[in-house]
N, CA, C and O atoms as a printed pandas DataFrame, in Angstrom:
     atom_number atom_name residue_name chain_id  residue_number  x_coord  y_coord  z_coord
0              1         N          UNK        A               1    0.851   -1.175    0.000
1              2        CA          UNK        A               1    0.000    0.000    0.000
2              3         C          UNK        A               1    0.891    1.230    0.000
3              4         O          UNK        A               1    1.922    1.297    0.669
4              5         N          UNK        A               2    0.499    2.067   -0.680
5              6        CA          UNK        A               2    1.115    3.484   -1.355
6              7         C          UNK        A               2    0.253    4.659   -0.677
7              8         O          UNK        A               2   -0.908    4.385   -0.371
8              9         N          UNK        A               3    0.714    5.865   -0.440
9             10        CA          UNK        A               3    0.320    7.005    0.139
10            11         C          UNK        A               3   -1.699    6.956   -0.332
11            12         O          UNK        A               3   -2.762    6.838    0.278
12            13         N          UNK        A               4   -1.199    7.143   -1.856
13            14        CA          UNK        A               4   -2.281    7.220   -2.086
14            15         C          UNK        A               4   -3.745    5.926   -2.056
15            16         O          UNK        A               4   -4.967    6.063   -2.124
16            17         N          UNK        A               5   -3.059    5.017   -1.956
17            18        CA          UNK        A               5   -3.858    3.880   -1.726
18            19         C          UNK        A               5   -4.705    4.642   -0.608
19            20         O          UNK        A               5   -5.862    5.062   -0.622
20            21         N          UNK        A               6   -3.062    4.681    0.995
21            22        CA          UNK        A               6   -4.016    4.670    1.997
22            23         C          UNK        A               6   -5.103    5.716    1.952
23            24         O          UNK        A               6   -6.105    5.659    2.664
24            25         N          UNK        A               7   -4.842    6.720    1.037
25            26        CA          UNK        A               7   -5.623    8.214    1.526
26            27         C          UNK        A               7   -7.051    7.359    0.983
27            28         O          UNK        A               7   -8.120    7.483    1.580
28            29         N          UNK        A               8   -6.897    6.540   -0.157
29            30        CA          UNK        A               8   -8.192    6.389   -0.735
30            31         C          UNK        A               8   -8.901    5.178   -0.058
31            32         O          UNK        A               8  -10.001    4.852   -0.503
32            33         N          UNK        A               9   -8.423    4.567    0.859
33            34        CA          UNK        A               9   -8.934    3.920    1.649
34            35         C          UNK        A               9   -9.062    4.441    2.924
35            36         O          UNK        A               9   -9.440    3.535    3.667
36            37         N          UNK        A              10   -8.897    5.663    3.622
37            38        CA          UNK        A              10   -9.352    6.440    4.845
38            39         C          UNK        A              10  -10.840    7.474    4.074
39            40         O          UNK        A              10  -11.819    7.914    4.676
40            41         N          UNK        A              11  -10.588    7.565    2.980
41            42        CA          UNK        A              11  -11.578    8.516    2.527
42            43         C          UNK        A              11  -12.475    7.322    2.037
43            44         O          UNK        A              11  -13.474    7.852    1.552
44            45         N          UNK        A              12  -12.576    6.025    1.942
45            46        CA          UNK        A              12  -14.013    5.171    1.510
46            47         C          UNK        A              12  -14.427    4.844    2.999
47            48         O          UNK        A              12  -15.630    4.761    3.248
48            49         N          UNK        A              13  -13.542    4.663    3.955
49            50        CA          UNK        A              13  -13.775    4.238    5.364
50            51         C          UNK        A              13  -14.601    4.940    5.971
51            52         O          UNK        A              13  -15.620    4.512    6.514
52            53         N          UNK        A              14  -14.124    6.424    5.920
53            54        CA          UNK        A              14  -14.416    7.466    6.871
54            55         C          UNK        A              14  -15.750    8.040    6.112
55            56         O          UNK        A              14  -16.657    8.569    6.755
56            57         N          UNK        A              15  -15.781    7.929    5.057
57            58        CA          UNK        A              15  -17.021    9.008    4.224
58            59         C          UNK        A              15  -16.409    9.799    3.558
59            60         O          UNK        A              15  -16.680    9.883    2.360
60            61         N          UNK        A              16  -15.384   10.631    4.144
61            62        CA          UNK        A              16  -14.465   11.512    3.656
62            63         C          UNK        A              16  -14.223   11.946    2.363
63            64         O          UNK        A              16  -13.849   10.984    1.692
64            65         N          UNK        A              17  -14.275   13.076    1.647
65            66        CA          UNK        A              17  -13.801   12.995   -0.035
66            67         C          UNK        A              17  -12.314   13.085    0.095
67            68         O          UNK        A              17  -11.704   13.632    1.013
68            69         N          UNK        A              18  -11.843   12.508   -0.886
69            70        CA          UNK        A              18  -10.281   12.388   -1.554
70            71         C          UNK        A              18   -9.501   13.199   -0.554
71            72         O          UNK        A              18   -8.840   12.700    0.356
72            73         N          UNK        A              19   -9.644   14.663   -0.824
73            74        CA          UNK        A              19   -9.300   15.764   -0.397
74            75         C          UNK        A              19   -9.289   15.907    0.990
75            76         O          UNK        A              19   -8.144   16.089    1.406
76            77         N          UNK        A              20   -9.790   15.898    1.499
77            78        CA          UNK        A              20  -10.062   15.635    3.180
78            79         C          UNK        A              20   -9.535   14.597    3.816
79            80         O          UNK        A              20   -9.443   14.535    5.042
80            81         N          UNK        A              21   -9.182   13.777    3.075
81            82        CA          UNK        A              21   -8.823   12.380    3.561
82            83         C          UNK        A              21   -7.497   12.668    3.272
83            84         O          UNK        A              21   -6.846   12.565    4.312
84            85         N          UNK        A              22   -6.675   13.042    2.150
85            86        CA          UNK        A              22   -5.061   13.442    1.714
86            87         C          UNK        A              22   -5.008   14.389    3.365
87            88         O          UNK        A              22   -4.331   13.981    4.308
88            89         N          UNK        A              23   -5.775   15.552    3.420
89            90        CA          UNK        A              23   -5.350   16.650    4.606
90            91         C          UNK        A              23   -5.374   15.962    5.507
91            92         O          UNK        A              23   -4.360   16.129    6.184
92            93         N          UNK        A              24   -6.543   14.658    6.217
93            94        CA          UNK        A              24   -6.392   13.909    7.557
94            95         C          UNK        A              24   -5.054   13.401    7.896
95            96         O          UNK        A              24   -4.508   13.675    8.964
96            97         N          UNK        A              25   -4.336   12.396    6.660
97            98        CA          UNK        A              25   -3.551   11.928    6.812
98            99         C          UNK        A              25   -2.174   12.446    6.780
99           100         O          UNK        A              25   -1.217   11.943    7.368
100          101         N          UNK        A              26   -2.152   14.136    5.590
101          102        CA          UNK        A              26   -0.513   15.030    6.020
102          103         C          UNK        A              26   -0.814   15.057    7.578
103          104         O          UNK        A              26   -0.040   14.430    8.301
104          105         N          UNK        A              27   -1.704   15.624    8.056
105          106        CA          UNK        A              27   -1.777   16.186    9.254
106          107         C          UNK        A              27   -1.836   15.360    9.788
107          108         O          UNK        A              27   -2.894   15.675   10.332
108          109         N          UNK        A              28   -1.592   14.306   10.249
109          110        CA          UNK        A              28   -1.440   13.155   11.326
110          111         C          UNK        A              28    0.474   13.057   11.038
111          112         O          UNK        A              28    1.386   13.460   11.760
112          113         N          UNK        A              29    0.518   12.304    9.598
113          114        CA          UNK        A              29    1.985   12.288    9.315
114          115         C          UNK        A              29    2.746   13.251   10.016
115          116         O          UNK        A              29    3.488   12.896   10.932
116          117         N          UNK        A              30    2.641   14.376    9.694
117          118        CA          UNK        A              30    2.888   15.823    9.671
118          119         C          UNK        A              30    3.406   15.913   11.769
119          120         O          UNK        A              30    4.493   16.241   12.244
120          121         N          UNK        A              31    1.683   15.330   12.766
121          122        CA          UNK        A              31    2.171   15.641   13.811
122          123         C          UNK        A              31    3.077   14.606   14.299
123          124         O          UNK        A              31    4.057   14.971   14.949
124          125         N          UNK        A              32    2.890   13.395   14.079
125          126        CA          UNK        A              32    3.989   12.085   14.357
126          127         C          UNK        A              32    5.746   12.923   14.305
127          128         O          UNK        A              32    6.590   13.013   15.196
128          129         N          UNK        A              33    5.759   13.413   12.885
129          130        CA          UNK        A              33    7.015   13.431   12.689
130          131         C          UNK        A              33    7.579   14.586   13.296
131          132         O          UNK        A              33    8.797   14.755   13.355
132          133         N          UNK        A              34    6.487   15.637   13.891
133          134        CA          UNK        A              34    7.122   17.135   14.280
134          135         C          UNK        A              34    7.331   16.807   16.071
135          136         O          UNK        A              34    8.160   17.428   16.736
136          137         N          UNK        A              35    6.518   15.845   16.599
137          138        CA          UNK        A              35    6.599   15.546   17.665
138          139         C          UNK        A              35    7.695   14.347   18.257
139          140         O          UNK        A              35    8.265   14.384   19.347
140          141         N          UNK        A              36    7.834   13.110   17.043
141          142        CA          UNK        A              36    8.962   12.558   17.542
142          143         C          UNK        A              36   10.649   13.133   16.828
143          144         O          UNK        A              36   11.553   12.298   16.829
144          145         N          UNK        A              37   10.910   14.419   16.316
145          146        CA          UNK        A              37   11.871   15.226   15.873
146          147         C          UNK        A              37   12.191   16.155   17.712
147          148         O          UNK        A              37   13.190   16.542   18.318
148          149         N          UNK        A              38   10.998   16.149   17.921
149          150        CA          UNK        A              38   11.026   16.825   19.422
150          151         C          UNK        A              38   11.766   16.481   20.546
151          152         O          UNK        A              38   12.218   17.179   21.454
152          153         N          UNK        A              39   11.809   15.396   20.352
153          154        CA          UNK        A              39   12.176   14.323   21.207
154          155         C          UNK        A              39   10.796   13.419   22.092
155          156         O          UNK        A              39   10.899   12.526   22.933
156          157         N          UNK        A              40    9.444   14.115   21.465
157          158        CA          UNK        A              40    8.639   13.143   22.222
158          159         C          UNK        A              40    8.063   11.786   21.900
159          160         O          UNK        A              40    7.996   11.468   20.712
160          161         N          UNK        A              41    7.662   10.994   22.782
161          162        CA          UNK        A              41    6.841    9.759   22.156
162          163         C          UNK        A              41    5.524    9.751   21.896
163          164         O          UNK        A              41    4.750   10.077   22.796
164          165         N          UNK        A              42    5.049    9.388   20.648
165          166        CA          UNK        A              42    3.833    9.556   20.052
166          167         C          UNK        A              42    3.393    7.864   20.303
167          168         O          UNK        A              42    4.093    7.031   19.728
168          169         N          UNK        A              43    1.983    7.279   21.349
169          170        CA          UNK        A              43    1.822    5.914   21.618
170          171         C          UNK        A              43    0.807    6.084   21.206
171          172         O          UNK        A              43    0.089    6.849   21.850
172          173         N          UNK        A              44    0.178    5.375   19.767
173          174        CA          UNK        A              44   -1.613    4.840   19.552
174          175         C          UNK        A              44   -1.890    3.606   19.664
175          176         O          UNK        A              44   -1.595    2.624   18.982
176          177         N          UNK        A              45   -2.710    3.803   20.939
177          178        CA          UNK        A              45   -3.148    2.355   21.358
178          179         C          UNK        A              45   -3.642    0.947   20.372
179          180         O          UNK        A              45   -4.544    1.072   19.544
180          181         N          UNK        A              46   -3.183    0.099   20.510
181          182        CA          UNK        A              46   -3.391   -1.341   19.952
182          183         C          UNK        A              46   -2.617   -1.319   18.348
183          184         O          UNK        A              46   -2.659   -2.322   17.634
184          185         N          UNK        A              47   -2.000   -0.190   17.960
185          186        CA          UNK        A              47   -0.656    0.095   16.831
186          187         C          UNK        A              47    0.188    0.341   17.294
187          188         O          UNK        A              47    0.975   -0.394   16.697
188          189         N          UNK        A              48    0.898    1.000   18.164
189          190        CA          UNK        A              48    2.353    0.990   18.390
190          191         C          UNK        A              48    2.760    2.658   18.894
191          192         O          UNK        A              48    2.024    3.573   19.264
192          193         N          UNK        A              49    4.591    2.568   18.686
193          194        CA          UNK        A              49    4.762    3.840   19.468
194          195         C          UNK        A              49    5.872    4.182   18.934
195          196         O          UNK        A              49    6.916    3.565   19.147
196          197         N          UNK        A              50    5.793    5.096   18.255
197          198        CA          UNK        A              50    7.074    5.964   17.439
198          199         C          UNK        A              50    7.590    6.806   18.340
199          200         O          UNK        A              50    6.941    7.541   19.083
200          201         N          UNK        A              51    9.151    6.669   18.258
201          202        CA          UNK        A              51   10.162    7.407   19.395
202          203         C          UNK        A              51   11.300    7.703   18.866
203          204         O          UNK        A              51   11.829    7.013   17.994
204          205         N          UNK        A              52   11.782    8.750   19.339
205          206        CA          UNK        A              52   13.554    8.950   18.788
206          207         C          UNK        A              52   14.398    8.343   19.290
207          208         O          UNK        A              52   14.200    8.587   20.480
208          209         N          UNK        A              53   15.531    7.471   19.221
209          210        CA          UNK        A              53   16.595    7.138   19.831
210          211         C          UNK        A              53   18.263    7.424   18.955
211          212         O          UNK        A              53   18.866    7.258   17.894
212          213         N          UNK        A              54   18.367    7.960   20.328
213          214        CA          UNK        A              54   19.862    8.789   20.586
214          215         C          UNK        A              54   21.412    7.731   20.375
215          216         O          UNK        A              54   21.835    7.261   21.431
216          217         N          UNK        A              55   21.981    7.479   19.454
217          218        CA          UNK        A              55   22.923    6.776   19.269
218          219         C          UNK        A              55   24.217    7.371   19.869
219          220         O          UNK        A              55   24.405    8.565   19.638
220          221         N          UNK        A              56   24.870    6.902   20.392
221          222        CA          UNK        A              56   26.566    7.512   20.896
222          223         C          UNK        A              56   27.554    7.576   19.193
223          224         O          UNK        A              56   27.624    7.123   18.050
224          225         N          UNK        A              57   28.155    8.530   20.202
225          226        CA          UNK        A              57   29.794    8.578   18.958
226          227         C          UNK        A              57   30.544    6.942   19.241
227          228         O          UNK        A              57   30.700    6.270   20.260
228          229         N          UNK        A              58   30.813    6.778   18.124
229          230        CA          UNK        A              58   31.555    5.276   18.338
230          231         C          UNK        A              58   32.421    5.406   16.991
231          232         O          UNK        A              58   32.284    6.051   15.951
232          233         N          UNK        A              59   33.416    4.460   17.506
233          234        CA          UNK        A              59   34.680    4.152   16.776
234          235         C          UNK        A              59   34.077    2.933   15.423
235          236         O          UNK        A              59   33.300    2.008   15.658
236          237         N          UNK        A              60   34.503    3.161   14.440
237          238        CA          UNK        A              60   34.160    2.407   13.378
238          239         C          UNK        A              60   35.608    2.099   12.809
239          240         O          UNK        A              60   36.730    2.450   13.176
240          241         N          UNK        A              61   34.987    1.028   11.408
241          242        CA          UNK        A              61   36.238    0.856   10.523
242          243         C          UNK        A              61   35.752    0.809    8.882
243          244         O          UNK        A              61   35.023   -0.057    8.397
244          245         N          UNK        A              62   36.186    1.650    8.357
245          246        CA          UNK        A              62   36.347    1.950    6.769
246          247         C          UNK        A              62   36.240   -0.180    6.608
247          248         O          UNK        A              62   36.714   -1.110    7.260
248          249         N          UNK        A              63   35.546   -0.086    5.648
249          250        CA          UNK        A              63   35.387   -1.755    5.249
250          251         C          UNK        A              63   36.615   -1.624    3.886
251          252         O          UNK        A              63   37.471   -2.499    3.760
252          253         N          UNK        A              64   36.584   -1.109    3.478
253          254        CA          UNK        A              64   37.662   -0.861    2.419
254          255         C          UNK        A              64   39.201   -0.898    2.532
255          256         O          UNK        A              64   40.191   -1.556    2.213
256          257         N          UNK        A              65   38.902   -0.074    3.014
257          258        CA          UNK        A              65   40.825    0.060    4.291
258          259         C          UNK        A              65   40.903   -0.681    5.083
259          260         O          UNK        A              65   41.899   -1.402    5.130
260          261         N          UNK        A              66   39.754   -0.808    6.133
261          262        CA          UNK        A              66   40.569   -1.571    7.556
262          263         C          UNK        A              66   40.775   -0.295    8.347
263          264         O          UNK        A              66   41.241   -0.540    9.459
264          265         N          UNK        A              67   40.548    1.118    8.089
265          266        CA          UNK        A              67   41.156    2.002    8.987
266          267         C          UNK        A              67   39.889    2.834    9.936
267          268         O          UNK        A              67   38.844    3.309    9.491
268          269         N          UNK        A              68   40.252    2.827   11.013
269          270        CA          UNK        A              68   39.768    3.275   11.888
270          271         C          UNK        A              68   39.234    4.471   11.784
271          272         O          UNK        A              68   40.149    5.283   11.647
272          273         N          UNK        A              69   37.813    5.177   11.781
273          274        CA          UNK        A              69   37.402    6.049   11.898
274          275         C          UNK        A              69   35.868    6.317   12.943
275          276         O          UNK        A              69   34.971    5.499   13.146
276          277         N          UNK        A              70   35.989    7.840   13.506
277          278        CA          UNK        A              70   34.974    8.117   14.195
278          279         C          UNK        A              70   33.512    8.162   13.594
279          280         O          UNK        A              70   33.296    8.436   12.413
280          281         N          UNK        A              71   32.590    7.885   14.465
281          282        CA          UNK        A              71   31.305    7.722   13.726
282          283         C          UNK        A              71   30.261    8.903   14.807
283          284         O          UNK        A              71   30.060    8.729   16.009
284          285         N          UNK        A              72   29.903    9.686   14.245
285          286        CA          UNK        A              72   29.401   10.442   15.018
286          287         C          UNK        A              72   27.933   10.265   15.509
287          288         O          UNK        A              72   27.049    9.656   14.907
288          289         N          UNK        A              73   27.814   10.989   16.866
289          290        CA          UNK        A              73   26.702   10.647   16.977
290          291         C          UNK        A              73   25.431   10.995   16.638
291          292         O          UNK        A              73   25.375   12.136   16.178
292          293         N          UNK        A              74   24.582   10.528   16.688
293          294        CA          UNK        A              74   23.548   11.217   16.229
294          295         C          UNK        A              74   21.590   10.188   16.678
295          296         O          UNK        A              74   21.708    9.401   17.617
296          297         N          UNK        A              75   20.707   10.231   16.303
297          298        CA          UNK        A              75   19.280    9.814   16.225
298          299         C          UNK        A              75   18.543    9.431   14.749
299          300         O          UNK        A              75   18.651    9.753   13.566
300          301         N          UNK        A              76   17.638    8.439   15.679
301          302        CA          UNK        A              76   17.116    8.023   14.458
302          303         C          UNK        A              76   15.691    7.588   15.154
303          304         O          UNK        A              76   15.697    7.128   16.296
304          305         N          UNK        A              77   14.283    7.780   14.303
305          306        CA          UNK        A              77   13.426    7.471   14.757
306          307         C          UNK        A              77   13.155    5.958   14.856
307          308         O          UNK        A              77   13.827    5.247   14.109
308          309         N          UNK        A              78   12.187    5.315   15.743
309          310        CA          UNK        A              78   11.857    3.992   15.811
310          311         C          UNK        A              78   10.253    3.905   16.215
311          312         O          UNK        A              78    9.589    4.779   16.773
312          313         N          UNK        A              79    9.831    2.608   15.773
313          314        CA          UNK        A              79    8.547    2.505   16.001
314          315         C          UNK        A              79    8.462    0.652   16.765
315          316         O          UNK        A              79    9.245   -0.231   16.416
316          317         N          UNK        A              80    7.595    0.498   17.573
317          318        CA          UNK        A              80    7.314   -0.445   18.502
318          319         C          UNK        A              80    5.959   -0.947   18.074
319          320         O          UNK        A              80    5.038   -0.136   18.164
320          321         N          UNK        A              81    5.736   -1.948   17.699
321          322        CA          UNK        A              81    4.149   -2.296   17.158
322          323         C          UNK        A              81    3.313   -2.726   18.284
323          324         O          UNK        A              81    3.760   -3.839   18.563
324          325         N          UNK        A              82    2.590   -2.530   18.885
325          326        CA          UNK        A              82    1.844   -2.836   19.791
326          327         C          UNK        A              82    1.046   -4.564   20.100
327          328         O          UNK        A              82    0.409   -5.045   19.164
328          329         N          UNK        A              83    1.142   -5.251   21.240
329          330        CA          UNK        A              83    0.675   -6.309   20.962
330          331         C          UNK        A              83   -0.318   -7.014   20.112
331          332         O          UNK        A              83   -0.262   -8.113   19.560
332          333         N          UNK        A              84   -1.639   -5.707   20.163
333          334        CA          UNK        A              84   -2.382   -6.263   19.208
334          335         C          UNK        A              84   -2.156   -6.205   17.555
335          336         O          UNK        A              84   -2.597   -6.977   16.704
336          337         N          UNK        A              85   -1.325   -5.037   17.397
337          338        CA          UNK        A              85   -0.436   -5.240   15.711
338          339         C          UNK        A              85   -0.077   -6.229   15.375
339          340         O          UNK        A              85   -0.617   -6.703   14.375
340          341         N          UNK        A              86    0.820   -6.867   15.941
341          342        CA          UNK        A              86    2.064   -7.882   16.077
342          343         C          UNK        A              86    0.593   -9.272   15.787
343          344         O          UNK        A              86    0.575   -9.981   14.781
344          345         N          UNK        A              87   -0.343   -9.346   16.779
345          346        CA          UNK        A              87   -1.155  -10.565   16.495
346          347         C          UNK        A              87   -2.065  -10.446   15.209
347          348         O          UNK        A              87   -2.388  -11.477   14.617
348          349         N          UNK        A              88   -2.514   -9.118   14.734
349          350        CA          UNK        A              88   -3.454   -8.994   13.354
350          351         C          UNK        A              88   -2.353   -9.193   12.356
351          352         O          UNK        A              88   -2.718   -9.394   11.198
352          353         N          UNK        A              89   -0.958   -9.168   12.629
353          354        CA          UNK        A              89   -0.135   -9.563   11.805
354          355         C          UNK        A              89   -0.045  -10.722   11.486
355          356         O          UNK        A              89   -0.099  -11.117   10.322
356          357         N          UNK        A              90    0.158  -11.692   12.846
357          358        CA          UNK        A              90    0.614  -12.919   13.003
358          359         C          UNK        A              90   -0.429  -13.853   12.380
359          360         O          UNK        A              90   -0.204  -14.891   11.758
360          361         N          UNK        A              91   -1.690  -13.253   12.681
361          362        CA          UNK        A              91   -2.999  -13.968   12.193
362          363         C          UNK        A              91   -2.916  -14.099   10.623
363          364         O          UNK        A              91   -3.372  -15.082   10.039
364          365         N          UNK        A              92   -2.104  -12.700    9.766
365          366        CA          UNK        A              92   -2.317  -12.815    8.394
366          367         C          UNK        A              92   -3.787  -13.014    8.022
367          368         O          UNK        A              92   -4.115  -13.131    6.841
């Protein structure tokens, strides 16, 4: 499923036209990503919980060379699927 799939399946779900349904879903996208950039955790019950996590500076090695270099630190977002995800999954 593709952006637009989902929009056109929140807008047959909901009632919603096309248009309204594209704006529901920037604006959800939109707060997920401005809130876990924040550093906060965004949790929707029985789907899961998108969070930032903070990686350290660490020592690496060039795969090419063999030579030792710093890896800086930095974040990256993550998401946690919630038990009942994980089982509407498992069910297939």
């Amino acid at each position: 499923m593709n952006r637009k799939d989902l929009v056109e399946d929140v807008a047959t779900t909901s009632g919603l036209s096309t248009a309204q349904a594209d704006a529901a879903v920037t604006a959800v996208l939109t707060a997920i990503t401005r809130s876990v950039a924040g550093g906060e955790r965004v949790t929707l019950p029985g789907f899961g919980s998108f969070e930032r996590r903070e990686r350290a500076a660490r020592t690496g090695r060039n795969p090419q060379t063999g030579e030792a270099m710093e890896i800086a630190a930095g974040a990256s977002p993550a998401f946690k699927p919630a038990t009942a995800f994980k089982a509407a999954v498992s069910a297939g």
